[in-house]
C-alpha positions in Angstrom: 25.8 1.9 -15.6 26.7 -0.3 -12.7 24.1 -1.1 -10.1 24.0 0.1 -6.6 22.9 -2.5 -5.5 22.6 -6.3 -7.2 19.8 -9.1 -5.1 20.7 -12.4 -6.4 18.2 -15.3 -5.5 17.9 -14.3 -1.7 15.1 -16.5 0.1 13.9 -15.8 3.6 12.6 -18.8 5.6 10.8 -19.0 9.1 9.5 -21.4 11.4 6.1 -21.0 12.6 5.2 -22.9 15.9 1.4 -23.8 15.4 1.9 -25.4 19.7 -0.3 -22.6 21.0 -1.1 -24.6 24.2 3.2 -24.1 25.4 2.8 -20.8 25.9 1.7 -20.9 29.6 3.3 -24.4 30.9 4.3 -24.9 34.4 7.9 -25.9 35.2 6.3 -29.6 35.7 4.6 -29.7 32.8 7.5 -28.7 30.4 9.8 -31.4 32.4 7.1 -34.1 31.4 6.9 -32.5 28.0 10.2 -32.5 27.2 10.7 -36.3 28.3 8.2 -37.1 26.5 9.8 -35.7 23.0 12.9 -36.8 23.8 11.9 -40.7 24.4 10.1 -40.1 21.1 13.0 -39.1 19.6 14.9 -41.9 20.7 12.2 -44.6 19.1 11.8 -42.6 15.9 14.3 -40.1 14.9 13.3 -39.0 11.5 9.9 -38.7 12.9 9.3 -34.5 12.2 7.2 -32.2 14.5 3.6 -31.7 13.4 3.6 -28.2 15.5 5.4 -26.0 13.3 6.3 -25.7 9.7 8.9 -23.8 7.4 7.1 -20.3 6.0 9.2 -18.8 3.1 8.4 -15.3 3.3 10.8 -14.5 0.3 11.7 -17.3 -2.3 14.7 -16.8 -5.4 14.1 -13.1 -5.7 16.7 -11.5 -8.2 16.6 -8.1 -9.5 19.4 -4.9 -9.6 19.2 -1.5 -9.0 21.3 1.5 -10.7 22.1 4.8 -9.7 19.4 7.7 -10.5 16.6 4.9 -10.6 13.3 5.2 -8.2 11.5 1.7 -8.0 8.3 1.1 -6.8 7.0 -2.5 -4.7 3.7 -3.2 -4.8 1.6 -6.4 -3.8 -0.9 -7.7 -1.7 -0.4 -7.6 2.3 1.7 -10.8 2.9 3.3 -10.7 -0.3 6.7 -9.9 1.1 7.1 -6.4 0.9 8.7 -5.9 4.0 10.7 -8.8 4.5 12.3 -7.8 1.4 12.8 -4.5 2.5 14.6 -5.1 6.0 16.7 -8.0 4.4 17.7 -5.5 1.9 18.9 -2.9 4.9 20.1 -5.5 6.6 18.0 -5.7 9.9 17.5 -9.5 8.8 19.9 -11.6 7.2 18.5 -14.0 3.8 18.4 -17.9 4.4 20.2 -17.9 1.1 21.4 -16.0 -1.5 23.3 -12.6 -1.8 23.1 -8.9 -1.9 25.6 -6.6 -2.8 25.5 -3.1 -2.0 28.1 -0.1 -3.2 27.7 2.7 -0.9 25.7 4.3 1.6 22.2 2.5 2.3 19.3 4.9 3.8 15.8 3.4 5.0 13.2 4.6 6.8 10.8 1.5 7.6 8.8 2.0 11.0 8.6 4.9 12.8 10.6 5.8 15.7 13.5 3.3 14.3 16.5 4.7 15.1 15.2 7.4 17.8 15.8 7.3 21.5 11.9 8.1 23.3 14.3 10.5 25.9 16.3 12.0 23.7 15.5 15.5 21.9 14.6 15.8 18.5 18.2 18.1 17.9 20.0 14.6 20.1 18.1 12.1 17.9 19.4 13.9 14.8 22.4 13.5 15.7 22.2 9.8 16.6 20.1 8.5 14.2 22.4 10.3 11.5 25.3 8.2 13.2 23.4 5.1 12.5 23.1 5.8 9.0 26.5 6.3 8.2 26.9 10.1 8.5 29.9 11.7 10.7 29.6 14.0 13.2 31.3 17.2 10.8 28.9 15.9 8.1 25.8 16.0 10.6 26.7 20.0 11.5 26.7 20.9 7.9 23.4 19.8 6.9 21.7 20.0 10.6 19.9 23.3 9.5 18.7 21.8 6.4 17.2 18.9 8.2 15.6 21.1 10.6 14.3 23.3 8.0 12.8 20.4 6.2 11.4 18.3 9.2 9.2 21.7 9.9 9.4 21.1 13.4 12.4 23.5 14.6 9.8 24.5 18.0 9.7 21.4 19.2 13.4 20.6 18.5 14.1 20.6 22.0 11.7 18.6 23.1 11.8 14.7 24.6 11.2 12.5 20.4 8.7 10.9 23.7 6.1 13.7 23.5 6.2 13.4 19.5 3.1 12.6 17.3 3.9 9.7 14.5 3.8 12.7 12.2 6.5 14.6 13.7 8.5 11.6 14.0 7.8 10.7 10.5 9.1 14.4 9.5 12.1 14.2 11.5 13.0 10.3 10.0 12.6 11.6 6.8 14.7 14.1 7.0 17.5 12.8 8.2 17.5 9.7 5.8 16.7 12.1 2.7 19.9 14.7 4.1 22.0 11.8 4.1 22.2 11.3 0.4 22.6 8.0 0.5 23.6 5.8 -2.9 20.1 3.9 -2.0 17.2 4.9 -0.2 14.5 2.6 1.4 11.0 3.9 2.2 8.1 1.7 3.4 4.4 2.6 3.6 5.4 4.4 6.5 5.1 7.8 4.4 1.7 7.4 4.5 1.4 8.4 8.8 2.6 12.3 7.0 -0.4 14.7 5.8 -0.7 15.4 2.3 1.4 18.3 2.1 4.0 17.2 3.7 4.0 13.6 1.5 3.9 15.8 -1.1 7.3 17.4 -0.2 8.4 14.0 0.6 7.2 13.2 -2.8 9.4 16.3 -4.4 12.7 15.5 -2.9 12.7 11.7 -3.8 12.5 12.9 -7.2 15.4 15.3 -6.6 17.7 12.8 -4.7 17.4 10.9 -8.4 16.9 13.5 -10.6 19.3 15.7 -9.8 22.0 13.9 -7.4 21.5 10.3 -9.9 20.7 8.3 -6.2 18.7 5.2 -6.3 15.4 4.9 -4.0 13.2 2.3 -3.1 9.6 2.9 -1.9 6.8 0.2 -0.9 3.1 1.9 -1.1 -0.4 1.2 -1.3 -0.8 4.3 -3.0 -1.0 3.7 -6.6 -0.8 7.0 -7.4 2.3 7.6 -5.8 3.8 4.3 -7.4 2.6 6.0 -10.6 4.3 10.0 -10.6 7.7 9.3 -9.0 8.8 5.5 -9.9 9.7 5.0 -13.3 10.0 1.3 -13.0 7.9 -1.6 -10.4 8.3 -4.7 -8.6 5.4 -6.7 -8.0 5.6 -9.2 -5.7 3.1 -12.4 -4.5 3.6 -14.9 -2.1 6.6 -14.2 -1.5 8.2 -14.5 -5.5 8.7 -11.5 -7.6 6.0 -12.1 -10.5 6.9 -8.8 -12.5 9.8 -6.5 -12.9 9.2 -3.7 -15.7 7.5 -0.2 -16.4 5.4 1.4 -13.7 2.4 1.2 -16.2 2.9 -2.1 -17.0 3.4 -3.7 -13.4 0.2 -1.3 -12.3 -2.1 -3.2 -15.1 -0.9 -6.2 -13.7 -1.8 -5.9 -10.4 -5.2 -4.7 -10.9 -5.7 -7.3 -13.0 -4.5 -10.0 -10.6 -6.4 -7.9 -7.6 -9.8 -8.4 -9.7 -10.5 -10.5 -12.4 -14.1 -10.9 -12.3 -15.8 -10.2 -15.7 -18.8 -7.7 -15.6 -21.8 -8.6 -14.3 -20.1 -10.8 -11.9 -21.3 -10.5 -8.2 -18.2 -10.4 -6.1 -18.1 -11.9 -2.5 -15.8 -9.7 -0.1 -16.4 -11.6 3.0 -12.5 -12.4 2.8 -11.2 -9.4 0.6 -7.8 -8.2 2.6 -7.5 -4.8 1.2 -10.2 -3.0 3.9 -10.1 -0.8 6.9 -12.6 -0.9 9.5 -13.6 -3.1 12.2 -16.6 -4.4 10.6 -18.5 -4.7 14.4 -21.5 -2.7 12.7 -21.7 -3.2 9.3 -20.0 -4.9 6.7 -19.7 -4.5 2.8 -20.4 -8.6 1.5 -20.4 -7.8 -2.2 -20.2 -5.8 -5.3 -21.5 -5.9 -8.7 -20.6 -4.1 -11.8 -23.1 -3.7 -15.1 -23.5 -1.8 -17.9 -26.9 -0.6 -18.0 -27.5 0.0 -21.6 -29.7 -2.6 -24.3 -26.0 -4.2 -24.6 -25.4 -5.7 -20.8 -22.4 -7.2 -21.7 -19.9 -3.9 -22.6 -19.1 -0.2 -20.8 -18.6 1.6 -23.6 -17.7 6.2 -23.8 -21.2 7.4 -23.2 -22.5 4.2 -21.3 -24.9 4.0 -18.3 -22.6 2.6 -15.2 -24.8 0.7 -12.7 -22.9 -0.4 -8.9 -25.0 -2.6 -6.9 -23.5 -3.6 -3.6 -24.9 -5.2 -0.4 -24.3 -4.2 3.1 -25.1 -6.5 6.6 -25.9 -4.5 9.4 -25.4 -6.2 12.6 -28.0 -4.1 14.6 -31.0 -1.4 13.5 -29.6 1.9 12.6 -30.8 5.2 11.8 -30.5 6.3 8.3 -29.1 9.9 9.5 -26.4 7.7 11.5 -25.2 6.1 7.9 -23.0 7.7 5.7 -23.0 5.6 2.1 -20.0 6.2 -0.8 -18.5 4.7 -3.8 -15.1 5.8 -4.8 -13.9 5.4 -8.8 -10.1 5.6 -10.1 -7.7 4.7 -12.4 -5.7 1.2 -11.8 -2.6 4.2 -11.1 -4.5 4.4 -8.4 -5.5 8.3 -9.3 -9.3 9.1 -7.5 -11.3 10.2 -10.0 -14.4 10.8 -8.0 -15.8 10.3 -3.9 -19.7 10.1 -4.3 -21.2 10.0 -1.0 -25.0 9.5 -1.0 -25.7 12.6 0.5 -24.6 14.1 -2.4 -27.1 13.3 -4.2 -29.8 14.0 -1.1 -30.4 10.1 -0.8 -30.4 8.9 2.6 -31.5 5.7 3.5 -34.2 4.6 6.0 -33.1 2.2 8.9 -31.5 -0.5 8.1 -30.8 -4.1 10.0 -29.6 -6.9 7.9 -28.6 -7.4 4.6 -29.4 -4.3 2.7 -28.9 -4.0 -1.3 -27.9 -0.5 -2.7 -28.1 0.5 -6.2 -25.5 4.1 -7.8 -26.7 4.5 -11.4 -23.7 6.4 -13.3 -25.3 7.8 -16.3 -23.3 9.1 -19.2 -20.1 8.3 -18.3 -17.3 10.0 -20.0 -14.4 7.9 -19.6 -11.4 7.5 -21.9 -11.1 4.0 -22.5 -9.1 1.9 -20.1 -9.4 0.2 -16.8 -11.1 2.0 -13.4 -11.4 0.8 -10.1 -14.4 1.1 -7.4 -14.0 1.0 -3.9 -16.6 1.2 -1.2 -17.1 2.9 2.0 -20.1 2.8 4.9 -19.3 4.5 8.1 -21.4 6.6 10.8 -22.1 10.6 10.6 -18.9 11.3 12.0 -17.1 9.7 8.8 -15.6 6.8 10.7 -15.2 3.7 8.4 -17.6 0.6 9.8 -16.3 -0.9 6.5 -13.9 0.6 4.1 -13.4 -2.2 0.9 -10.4 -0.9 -1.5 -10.5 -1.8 -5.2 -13.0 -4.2 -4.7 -14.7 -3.7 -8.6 -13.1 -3.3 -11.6 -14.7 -2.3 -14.9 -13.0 -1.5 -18.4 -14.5 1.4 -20.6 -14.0 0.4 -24.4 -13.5 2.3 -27.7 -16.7 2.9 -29.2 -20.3 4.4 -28.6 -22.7 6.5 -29.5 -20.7 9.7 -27.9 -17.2 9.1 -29.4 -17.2 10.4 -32.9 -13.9 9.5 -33.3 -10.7 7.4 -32.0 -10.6 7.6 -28.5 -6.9 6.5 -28.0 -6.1 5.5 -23.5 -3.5 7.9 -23.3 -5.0 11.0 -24.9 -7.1 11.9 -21.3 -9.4 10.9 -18.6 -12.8 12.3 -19.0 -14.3 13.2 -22.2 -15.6 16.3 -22.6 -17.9 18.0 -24.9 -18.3 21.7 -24.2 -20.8 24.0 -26.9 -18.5 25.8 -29.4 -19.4 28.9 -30.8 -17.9 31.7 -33.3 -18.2 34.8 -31.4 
């Protein structure tokens, strides 16, 4: 099957002034200034500029895409996600290297690209279907179907100005998806959507390679997207793709590369990137993960699950202001379980300072495999102070006093054990 499109060794370079103090120059002082560098210039001319440097945001990336094929990017923030994306629909052009492309390219990266603010929502169809590629005859046909999709045929009418990001979101999605392009782009931009309408989103990415064999490209945090509709990953870090294979496969190694603390381990967070929150009134500073059995050093089907985890409070709050939870799921990034403390009618006094917390999980039933913790403090009002994401990781292994028999990872999630009876 030939590819739709074929990256060959494409870098992307830029040049980052560190000169912060040139920003706000008078006319004088940039004359004087630029005397000065150029006299320097003339007594040393290899001598380089030690106020900006070359950033490679992309470096030799190679990979090819065929028709009917849905490919997930994952990686850290910074990795190059992006940059790889808009060099791919050409909104920037590579330092080096080359792209080819058969066909009609579709992408949806920001919001709003591709939308005039005065324009109507029935105008900005048709314009931002012209700048995809589609004709005007081709635009009537499928107008209704776009409209239909987009669920916003009331507001059609109305100035794209006076939009939310959802209904912009709807209405870029629709016309990119109705365009049926040979490849489709999609960034994290998905995620502005609610659920149902991701998962609709979800449904017709499927069907554009399911059913119409069209390629599509999407970039997410969310695992568990990756997981049901790509059937193959990229991973990317530091700008260099490390991995190129099986969803599955490329998941395992990003969790792995996200966390590889062994158990017992305290981690530090004070510099973990993947966290919401502004962190003004409390802040999450580390986690650790142990399996509180007479055997410390293994999590085993059955085992006791212990989470400690410390949070700094800038300034004395009220426990009834605090709102405490742990989140588990799979490295797919499925979410298993959201345990806030009032859950379990636990509400903490006032706290100021560095405060320890302790969730005992007893008798967990876990298929074995790899799970993921995240961690969450916020006020009543469920407002994130400090939001850490996949912050702990913990594998469950075969074995234990519950499992009676050969637990293999793909045969569930949770291990059950109901009574039987002959009735």
């Amino acid at each position: 099957m030939s590819p739709v499109i074929k990256v060959e060794n494409i870098s992307k370079s830029y040049l980052i002034n560190h000169n912060q103090s040139d920003r706000y120059k008078t006319v004088r002082d940039e004359i004087t200034h630029g005397m000065g560098r150029f006299y320097s210039r003339l007594k040393n001319p290899l001598q380089k500029s030690s106020t900006s440097e070359v950033f490679w945001a992309l470096k030799d990336i190679s990979f090819s895409i065929n028709a009917g094929e849905c490919i997930g990017v994952i990686g850290r923030n910074g990795a190059g996600k992006s940059t790889l994306l808009k060099t791919l629909s050409r909104i920037t052009k590579p330092t080096s290297g080359k792209i080819t492309l058969v066909g009609k390219l579709g992408c949806l990266l920001e919001v709003g690209t591709g939308f005039h603010p005065e324009l109507t929502g029935r105008e900005n169809i048709y314009l931002n279907g012209a700048i995809l590629g589609m004709g005007r005859n081709e635009i009537k046909m499928k107008f209704d179907e776009i409209v239909e999709f987009s669920e916003i045929e009331r507001f059609l009418d109305t100035p794209v100005k006076r939009y939310s990001s959802g209904m912009y979101v709807r209405l870029a999605f629709s016309v990119a998806a109705h365009l049926e392009p040979e490849l489709l782009i999609l960034d994290e931009v998905l995620a502005v959507g609610d659920q149902k309408f991701q998962q609709k989103c979800f449904d017709q990415i499927r069907r554009l390679g399911r059913d119409s064999g069209r390629a599509v490209m999407l970039v997410s945090h969310n695992m568990a997207a990756i997981s049901r509709i790509c059937n193959r990953s990229l991973l990317l870090e530091s700008g260099r793709l490390i991995a190129d294979g099986p969803t599955q496969e490329v998941l395992e190694k990003y969790a792995t590369q996200s966390n590889t603390t062994e158990l017992g381990t305290r981690v530090m967070l004070d510099s973990w990137e993947n966290r919401e929150g502004k962190r003004d009134i409390a802040q999450i500073t580390w986690v650790q993960i142990l399996a509180h059995d007479s055997d410390y050093s293994m999590i085993y089907v059955g085992s006791n699950l212990l989470i400690r985890f410390a949070v700094n409070f800038d300034k004395q709050l009220k426990g009834n202001d605090i709102t405490l939870a742990v989140q588990l799921s799979t490295i797919s990034g499925y979410q298993i379980a959201n345990m806030l403390a009032t859950d379990s009618n636990y509400i903490p006094n006032s706290m100021k300072g560095e405060c320890v917390f302790e969730v005992m999980l007893e008798d967990i039933r876990f298929y074995p495999g790899e799970y993921l913790i995240s961690l969450w403090v916020g006020n009543a009002s469920s407002e994130p102070y400090d939001y850490v994401l996949e912050c702990g990781r913990f594998e469950v292994h075969e074995g234990g006093a519950k499992a009676l028999r050969r637990l293999p990872r793909v045969e569930g999630m949770h291990f059950l054990t109901p009574k039987w009876q002959l009735l």
